[in-house]
C-alpha positions in Angstrom: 18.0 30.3 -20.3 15.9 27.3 -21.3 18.6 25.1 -19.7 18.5 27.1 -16.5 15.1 26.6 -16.7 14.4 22.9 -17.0 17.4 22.4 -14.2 15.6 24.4 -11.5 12.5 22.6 -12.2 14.7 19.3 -11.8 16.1 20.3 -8.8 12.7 21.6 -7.8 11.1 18.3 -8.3 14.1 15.8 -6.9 15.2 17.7 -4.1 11.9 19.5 -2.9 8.9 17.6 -3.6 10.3 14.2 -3.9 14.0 14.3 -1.9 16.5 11.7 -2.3 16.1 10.7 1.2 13.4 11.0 3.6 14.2 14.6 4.5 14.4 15.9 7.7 14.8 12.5 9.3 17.4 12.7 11.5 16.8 16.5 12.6 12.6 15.2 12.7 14.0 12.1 15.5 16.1 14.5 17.5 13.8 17.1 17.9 11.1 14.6 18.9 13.4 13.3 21.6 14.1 16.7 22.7 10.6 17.5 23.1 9.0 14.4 24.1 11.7 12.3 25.9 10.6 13.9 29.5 7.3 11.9 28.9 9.3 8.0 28.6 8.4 7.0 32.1 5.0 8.0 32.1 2.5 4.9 32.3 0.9 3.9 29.0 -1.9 1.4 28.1 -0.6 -1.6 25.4 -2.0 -2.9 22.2 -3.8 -5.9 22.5 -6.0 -6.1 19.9 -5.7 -4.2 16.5 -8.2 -4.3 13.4 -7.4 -2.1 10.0 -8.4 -1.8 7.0 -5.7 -0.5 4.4 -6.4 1.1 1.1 -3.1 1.3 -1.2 -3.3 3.5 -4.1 0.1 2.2 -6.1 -0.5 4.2 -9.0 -1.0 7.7 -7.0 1.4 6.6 -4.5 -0.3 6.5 -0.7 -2.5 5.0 1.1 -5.6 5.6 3.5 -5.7 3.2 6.5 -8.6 3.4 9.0 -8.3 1.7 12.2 -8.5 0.5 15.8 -7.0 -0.7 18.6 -8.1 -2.6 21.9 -6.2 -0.1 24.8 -5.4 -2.6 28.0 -3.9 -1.2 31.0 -1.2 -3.4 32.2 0.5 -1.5 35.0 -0.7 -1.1 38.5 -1.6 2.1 38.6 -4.6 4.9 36.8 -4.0 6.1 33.2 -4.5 9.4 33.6 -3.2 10.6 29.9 -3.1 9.3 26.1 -0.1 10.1 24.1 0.4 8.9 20.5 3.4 9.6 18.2 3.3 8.7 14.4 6.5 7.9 12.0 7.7 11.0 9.7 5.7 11.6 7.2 2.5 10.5 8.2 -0.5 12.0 8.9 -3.0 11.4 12.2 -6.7 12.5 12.0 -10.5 11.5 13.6 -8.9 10.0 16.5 -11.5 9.1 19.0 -11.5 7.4 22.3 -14.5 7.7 24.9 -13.6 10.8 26.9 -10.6 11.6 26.0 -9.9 15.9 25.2 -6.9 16.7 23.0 -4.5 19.0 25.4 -1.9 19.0 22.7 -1.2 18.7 19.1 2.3 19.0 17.5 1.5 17.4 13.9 4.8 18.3 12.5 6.5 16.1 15.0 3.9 13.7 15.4 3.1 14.0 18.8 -0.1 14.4 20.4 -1.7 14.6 23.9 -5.2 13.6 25.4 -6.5 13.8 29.2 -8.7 11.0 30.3 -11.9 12.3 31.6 -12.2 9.0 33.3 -8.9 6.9 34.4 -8.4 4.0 32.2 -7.5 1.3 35.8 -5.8 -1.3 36.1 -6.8 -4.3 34.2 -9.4 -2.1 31.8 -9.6 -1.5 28.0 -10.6 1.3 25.7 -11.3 1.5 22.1 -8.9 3.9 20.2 -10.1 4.5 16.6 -8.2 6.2 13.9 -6.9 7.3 10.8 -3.3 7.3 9.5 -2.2 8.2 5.4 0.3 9.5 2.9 0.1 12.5 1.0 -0.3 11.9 -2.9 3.4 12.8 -3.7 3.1 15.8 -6.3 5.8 16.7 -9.4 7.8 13.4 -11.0 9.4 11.0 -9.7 13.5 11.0 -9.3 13.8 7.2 -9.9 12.7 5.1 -12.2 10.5 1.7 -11.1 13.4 -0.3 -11.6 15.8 1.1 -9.2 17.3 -1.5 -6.4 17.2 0.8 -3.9 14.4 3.3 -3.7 14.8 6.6 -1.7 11.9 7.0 -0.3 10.0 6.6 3.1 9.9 3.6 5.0 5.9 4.1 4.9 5.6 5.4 1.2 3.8 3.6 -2.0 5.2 2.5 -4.6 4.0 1.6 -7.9 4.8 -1.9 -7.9 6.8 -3.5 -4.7 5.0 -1.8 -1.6 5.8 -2.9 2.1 4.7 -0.8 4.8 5.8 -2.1 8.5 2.9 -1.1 10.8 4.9 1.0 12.9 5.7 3.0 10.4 2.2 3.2 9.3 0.1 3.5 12.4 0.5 5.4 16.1 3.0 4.1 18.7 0.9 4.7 22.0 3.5 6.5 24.1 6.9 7.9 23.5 9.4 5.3 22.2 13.1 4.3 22.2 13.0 4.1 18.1 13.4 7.7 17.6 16.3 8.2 19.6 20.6 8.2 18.5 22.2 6.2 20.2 26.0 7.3 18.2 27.5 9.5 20.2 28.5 11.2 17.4 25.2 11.5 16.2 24.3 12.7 19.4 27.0 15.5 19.5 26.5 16.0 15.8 22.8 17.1 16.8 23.4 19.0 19.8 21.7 16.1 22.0 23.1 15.5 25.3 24.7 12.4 26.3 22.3 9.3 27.4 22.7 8.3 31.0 22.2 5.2 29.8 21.9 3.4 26.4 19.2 1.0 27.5 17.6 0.3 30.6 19.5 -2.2 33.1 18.4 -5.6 33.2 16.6 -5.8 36.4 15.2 -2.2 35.7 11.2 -3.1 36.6 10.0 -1.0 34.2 12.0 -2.4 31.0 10.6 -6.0 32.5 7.3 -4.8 32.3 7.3 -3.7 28.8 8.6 -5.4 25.3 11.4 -4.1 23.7 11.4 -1.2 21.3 7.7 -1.7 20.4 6.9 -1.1 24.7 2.9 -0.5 23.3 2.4 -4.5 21.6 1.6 -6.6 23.8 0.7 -10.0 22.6 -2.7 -9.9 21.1 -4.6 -9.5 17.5 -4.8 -8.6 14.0 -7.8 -8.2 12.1 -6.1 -6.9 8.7 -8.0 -5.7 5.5 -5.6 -4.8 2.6 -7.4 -3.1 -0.9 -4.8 -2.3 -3.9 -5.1 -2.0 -7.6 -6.6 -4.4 -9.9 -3.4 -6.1 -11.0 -1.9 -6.8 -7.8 -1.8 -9.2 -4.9 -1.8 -8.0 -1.2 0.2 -10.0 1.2 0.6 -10.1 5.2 0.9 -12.3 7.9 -1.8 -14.3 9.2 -4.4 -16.8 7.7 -6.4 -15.2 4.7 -9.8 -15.8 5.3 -11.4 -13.6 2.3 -10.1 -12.3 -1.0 -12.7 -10.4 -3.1 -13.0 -7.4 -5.6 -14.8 -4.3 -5.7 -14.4 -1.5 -8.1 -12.1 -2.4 -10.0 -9.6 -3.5 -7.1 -8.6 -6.6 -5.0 -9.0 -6.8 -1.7 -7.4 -9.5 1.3 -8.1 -9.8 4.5 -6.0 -11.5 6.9 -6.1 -12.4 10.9 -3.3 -13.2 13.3 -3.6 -16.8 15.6 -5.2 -15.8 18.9 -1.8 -14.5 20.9 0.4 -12.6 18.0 3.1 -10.0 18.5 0.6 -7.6 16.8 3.5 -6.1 14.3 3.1 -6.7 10.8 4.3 -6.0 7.2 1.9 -5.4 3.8 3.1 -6.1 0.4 1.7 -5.5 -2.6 3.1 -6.0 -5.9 2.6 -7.7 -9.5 3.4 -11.3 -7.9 3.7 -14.6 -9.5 3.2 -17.4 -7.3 4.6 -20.6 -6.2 3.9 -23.2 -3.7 5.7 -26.3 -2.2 3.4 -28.7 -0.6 6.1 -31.4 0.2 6.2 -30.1 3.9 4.0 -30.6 6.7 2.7 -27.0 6.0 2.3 -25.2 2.7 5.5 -22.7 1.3 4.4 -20.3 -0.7 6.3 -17.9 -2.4 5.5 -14.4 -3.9 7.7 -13.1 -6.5 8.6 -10.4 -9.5 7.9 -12.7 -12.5 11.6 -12.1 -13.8 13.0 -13.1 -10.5 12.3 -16.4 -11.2 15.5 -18.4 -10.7 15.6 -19.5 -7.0 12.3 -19.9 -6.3 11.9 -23.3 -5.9 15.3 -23.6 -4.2 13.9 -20.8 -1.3 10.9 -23.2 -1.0 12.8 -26.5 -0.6 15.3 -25.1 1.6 12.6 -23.2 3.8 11.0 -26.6 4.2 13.9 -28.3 5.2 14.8 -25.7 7.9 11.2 -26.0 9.0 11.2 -29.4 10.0 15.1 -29.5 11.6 14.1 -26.4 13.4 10.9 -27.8 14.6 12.7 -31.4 15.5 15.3 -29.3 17.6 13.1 -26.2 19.1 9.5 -27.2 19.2 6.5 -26.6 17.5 6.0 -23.8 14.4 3.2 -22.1 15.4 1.4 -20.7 12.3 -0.3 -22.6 9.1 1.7 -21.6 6.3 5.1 -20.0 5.5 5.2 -17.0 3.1 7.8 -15.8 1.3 7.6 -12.1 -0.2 10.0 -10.4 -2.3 10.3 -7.0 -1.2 12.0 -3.5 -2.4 15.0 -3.0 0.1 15.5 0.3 1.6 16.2 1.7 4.7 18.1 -1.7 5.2 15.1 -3.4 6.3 14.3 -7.3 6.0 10.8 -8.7 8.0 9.1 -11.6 9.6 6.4 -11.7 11.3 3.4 -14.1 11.5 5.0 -17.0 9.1 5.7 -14.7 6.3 9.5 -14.0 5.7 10.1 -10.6 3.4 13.1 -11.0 1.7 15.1 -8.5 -0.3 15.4 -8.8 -3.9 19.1 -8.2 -4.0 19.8 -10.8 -1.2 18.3 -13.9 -2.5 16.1 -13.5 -5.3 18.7 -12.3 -7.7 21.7 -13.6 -6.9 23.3 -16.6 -8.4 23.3 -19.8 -6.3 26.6 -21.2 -6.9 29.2 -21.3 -4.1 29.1 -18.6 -1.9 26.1 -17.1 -3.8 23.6 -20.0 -2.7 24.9 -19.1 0.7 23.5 -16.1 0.9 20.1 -17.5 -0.9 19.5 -19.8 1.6 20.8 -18.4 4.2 18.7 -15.1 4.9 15.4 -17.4 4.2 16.3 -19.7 6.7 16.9 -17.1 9.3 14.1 -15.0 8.8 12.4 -18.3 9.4 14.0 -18.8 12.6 12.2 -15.9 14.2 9.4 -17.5 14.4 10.3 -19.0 16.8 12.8 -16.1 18.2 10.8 -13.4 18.4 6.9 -14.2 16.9 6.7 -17.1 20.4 9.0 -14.8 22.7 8.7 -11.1 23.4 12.2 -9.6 24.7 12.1 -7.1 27.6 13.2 -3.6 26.5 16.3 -3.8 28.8 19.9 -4.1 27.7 20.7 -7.2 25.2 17.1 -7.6 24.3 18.4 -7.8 20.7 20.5 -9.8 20.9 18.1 -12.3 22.5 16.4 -12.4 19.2 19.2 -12.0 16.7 21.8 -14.6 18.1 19.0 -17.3 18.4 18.0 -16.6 14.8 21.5 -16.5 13.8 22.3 -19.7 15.5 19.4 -21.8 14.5 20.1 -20.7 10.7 23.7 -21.5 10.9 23.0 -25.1 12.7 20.6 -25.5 9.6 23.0 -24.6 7.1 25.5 -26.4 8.8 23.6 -30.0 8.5 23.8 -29.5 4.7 26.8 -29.2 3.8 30.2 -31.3 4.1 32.9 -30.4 6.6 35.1 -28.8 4.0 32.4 -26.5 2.6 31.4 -25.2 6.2 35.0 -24.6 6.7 35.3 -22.3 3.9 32.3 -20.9 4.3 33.1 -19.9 7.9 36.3 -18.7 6.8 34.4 -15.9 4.4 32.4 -15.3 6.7 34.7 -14.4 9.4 36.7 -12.5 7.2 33.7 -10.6 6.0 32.6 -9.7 9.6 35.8 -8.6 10.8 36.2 -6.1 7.3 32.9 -5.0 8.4 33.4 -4.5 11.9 36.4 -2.2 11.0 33.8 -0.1 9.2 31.3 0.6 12.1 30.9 4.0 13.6 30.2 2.7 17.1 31.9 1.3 20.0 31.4 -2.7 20.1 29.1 -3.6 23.0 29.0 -6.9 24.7 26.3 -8.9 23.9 24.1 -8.6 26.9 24.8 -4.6 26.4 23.5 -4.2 22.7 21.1 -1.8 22.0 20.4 -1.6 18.6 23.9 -3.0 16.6 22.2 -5.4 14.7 25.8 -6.8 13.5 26.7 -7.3 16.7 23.9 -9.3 18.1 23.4 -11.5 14.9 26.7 -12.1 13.6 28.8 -12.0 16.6 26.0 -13.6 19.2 25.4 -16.4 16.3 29.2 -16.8 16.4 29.7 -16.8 20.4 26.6 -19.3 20.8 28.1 -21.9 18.0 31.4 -21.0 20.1 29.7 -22.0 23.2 28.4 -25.3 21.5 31.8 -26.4 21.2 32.2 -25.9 24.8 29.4 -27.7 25.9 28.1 -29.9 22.9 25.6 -29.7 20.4 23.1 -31.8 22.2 23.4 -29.9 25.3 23.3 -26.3 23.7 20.1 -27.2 21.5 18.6 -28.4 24.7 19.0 -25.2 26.7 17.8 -23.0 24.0 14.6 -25.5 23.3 14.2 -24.9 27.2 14.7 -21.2 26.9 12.1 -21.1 24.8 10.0 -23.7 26.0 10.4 -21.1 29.4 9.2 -17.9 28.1 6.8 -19.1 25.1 4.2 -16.5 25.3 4.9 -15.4 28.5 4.2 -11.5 29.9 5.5 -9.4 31.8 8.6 -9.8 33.3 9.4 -10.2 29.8 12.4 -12.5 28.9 16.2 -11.5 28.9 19.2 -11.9 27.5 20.7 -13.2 31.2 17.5 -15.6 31.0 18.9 -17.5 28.0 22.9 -17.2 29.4 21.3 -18.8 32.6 20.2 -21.6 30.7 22.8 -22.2 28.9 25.0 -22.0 32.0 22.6 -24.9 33.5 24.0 -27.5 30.7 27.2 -27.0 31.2 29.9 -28.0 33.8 31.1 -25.9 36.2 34.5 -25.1 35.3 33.0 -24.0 32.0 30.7 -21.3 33.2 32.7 -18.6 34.0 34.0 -18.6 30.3 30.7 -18.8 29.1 29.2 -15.5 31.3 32.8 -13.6 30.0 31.5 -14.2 26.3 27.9 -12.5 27.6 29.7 -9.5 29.7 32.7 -9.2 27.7 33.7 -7.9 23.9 36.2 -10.8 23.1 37.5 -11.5 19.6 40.1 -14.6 19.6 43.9 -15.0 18.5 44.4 -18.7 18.0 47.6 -19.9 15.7 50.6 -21.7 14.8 53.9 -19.6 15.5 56.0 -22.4 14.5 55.4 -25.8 13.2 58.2 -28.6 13.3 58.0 -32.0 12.6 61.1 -35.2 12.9 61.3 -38.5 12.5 62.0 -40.8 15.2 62.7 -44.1 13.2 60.3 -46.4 11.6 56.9 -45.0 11.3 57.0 -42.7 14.2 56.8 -38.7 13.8 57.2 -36.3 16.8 55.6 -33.2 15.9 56.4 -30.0 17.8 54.0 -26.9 17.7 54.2 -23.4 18.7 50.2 -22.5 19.8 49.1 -19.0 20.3 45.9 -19.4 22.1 44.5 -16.0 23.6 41.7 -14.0 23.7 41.3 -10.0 23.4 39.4 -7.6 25.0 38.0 -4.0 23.9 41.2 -2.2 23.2 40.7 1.1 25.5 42.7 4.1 24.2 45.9 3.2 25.3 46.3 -0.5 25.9 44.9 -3.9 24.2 44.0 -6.3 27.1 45.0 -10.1 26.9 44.9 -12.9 28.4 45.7 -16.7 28.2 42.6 -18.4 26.2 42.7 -21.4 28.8 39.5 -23.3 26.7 39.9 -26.1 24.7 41.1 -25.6 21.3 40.7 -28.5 18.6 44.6 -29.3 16.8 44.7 -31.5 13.8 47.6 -33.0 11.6 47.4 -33.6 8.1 49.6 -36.6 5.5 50.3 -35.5 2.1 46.7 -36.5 0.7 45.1 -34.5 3.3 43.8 -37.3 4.9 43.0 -36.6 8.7 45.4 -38.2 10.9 45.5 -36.3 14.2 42.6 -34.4 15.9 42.2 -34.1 19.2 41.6 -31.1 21.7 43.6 -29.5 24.5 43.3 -26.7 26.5 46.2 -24.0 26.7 46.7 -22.0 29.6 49.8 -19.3 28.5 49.3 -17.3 25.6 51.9 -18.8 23.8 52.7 -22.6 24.5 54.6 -25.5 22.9 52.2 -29.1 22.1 54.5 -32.1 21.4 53.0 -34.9 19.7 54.2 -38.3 18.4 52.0 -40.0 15.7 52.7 -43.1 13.1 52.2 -41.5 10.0 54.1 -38.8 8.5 52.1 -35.5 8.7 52.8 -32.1 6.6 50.4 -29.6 7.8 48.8 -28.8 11.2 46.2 -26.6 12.0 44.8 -25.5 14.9 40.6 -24.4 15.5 39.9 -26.1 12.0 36.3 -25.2 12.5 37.1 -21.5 13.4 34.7 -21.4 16.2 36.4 -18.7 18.0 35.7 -15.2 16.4 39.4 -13.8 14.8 40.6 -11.5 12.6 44.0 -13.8 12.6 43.3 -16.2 9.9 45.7 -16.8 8.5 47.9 -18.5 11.0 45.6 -21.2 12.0 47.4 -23.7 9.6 50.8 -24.2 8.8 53.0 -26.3 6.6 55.4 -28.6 8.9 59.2 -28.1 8.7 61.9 -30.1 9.4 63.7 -29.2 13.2 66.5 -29.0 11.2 65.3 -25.8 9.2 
């Protein structure tokens, strides 16, 4: 009986008042979208100017945050109505906003309505004030502190390793995409119809008009003021311009440059500190005192990247870089405003030998590359607007990564990686889009865009590919509405390269293409004294989305790099030609005898066929 006992309460306290998994979330997002969709269209004032002040209570587990935003009415017509919607879990109250009546409140789907005694016009701006918190979570815990993963809610406390992303935290002004499946067998899982469309069309004026995802923040301000416990440090993005105590707590307070993308991230934890100033701004990073391994290698490297990024893309445009350790859940990495929040199981406890420091410096260096991706560019909420961010991220990290190491090591490296993307993309439980299609599949438009614009590098050269994404951004740095798109940057990279080349280039934007390039057959003779002919059998062709009953090919007709090898492996043929049949036959004669070929050494076209790229020369006679 007393072991019945104790288990009920157990259950009671793991699965009721403190659920594995934020409970209710996917049921809570589909019912919003079934109640709320019909209001998408409806015209919304933007964010232009927030100011909050945040009281975390680590110990007890939530927070009180009090704030308000600047309301500006972008569109061309009256605002007639108000509508707010807060993440699960979250609580709304003392909203106020001159003349504004509630018409409706649904609390437990955190949507509300408001009529505007007096139309907010074109061009005008309203206060909104506010106040957004947690619930003190009641019974024990089911986890202790030191779990990797914690189960919780994106916006919960924790004791010691908080980070709260604002839009979990505060009111989206309007309905938004966020909530929605986009699976379709989520979608049919949850009884929701079928989307007419995934995204919005690229020329759709409304998705122009308004950024992607986050369609309320527009570029403007943050006035941020962060109080936690005594013992720990409060970070954000932003310049801190006061740090103080009161009552037995510290308190931060932080503000955005004049035009920000108004999104931000809190952390607080137990931090120890380290700072690099060898760089022509200050790297600071925040970390679990026991994670102490790769600090200083995250600085240097985050450093390095900022000045070959800035040589090659322009101007960083904050006066620091931060870099947070952070809890991962929910699968979430951030940056935003110079500070980079980096998982502790991605770089901060892994071991930085051979693949290992990979993976250390490589999600620093491209969470550092948004800022000039996404913090100086704002994406329109139209289809490929991730990918716009993610594969210049991507791109930028790899061309960093690349610089540093030998041509052997980025060889290998690519060759995991490929492998490890393919494995993945195996897994998925989604149709592949093409890149200027994506929606939301972030392995898509990082790992495969990164891939296809390194591809489209080879094609066109370094120099010139650099140039049209420094252009890009150059273009659309800070721009507003119509918002930039992923056609915008295809278009510019289209204008640095030669016109045969281009309609290649637009099929790696419109298309899903993976690559088969290989050696059939590899042959080699002699032809007397110091003369080799060398015959090889190239399959060169690239794949389209398999439908259900048929995989599409076609002849790869691009240039494809072939090298030859001597017995030392010492380089002795590399060259490239272009192959117009899916399978054709390259005879070579060269003056040194060579043992291996191999063709796409630098595996710049996306495969799954590895392992056919190099081959071991036989005799003709074999």
């Amino acid at each position: 009986m007393l072991f019945a006992g104790v288990g009920s309460w157990i259950f009671y306290n793991t699965t009721q008042l403190n659920a594995y998994q934020p409970p209710g979330k996917e049921l809570t997002a589909a019912e919003v979208e079934r109640r709320f969709k019909q209001h998408e269209a409806l015209p919304m004032p933007v964010v232009t100017a927030t100011k909050l002040k945040v009281e975390l209570y680590p110990q007890k587990r939530y927070f009180v945050a009090e704030g308000e935003y600047q309301l500006k009415n972008n569109t061309k017509i009256p605002i007639r109505e108000l509508h707010l919607l807060t993440f699960i879990n979250l609580e709304l109250a003392n909203v106020t906003y001159l003349g504004a009546t509630l018409r409706e409140a649904q609390p437990e789907w955190g949507y509300y309505m408001y009529d505007l005694d007096k139309p907010l016009l074109p061009g005008e701006t309203q206060t909104l004030r506010f106040t957004t918190s947690t619930k003190q979570p009641q019974g024990f815990k089911n986890q202790v502190d030191t779990d990797d993963v914690y189960m919780i809610h994106p916006n919960d406390v924790v004791s010691n390793g908080t980070n709260l992303y604002s839009p979990f935290i505060l009111p989206f002004v309007g309905y938004t995409k966020m909530v929605e499946h986009k699976k379709a067998w989520q979608r049919h899982k949850l009884d929701l119809p079928p989307l007419d469309e995934r995204m919005l069309p690229h020329d759709d004026p409304r998705g122009l008009s308004q950024p992607m995802m986050l369609t309320h923040l527009d570029w403007g301000t943050v006035d941020l003021t962060v109080g936690t416990s005594g013992e720990q440090t409060a970070i954000a993005p932003g310049n801190l311009i006061g740090q103080w105590q009161a009552h037995g707590r510290n308190y931060f307070r932080y503000q955005s440059q004049p035009k920000d993308r108004a999104k931000f991230t809190i952390y607080s934890a137990k931090y120890a500190t380290y700072r690099n100033d060898n760089h022509r701004v200050p790297i600071e990073i925040y970390y679990h005192p026991e994670h102490d391994y790769n600090v200083a290698l995250i600085a240097e490297n985050l450093g390095e990247a900022l000045t070959f990024y800035e040589n090659n893309f322009g101007p960083y445009p904050f006066e620091q870089i931060r870099a947070v350790e952070h809890v991962y859940y929910d699968g979430m990495a951030f940056s935003e405003g110079g500070t980079v929040g980096i998982p502790e199981v991605l770089s901060w406890k892994s071991e930085a030998k051979g693949a290992g420091r990979d993976s250390v410096i490589g999600w620093p260096t491209y969470l550092l590359a948004h800022a000039w991706s996404e913090d100086q560019m704002i994406a329109a909420d139209v289809e490929g607007g991730m990918t716009l961010r993610e594969s210049i991220s991507a791109y930028m990290s790899a061309l960093y990564n690349r610089s540093r190491r030998s041509e052997a090591e980025q060889a290998r490296y690519k060759r995991q990686f490929m492998r490890d993307f393919f494995r993945q993309l195996g897994k998925i439980d989604f149709q592949e889009p093409a890149l200027d299609e994506v929606y939301n599949e972030l392995p898509i438009a990082k790992h495969k865009g990164g891939m296809i614009l390194e591809l489209i590098e080879s094609l066109i050269g370094q120099e010139a590919m650099i140039s049209a994404i420094r252009g890009f951004l150059a273009e659309h740095r800070y721009q507003g509405p119509p918002y930039a798109t992923v056609l915008d940057l295809r278009d510019a990279i289209l204008a640095q390269a030669d016109v045969e080349k281009q309609p290649f280039i637009r099929e790696l934007f419109s298309e899903v293409l993976t690559f088969q390039v290989g050696l059939a057959d590899a042959r080699v003779e002699s032809l007397g004294t110091d003369r080799y002919r060398v015959r090889l059998t190239v399959e060169a062709q690239k794949l389209y989305r398999p439908t259900l009953d048929e995989q599409r090919s076609a002849p790869l007709d691009a240039p494809v790099e072939v090298v030859l090898y001597d017995e030392a492996q010492q380089l002795i043929y590399r060259k490239k030609h272009r192959f117009t049949e899916k399978e054709s036959v390259l005879t070579l004669e060269v003056d040194r005898r060579p043992v291996a070929a191999e063709v796409d050494p630098k595996l710049v076209f996306p495969s799954a066929f590895l392992q056919d790229n190099r081959k071991r020369l036989r005799s003709v006679t074999d």
